[in-house]
C-alpha positions, 0 to 999 in steps of 0.5 A: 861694340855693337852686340850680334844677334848669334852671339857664341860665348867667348870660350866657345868660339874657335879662334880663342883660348878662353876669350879673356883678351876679348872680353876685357876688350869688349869692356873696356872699348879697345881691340884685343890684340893690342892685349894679345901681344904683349901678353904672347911676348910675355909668355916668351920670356915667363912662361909660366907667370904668363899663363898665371896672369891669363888665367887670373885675368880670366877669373875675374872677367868669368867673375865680373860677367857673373856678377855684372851681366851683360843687357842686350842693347837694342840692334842699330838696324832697329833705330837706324829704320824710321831714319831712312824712312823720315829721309825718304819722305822728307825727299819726296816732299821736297820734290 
């Protein structure tokens, strides 16, 4: 997933509870809901093993972030620039 520049920590943002089906998305390349639902109908049958889970799983994204920091990849609109600009002249030679 490509990295925006005004990047708010998961707990932060408004639409999370604490960002773990996110984050564990983000890491491993899949969208989060297909995570959020089965652990939403999990907390219908077992609440509290449920709420276990989402918090141990939050432990160990909280720990895995400590410990493995995400680097800042460099932004797409940077590289993508010389590549419309060879294209343009590249058309500008063949006309």
């Amino acid at each position: 997933m490509v990295a925006q520049e005004n990047q708010v920590a998961l707990p932060l943002r408004s639409h999370t509870i604490l960002g773990v089906c996110e984050a564990i998305g983000e890491d491993f390349g899949f969208n989060p809901t297909f995570l959020r639902v089965p652990l939403a109908a999990s907390v219908i049958y077992s609440p509290m093993i449920a709420i276990g889970v989402y918090f141990a799983l939050g432990a160990a994204v909280l720990a895995s972030r400590l410990l493995f920091p995400l680097k800042a990849a460099p932004s797409e609109a940077a590289t993508a620039q010389p590549a419309v600009a060879n294209d343009q002249r590249e058309y500008a030679e063949a006309a």
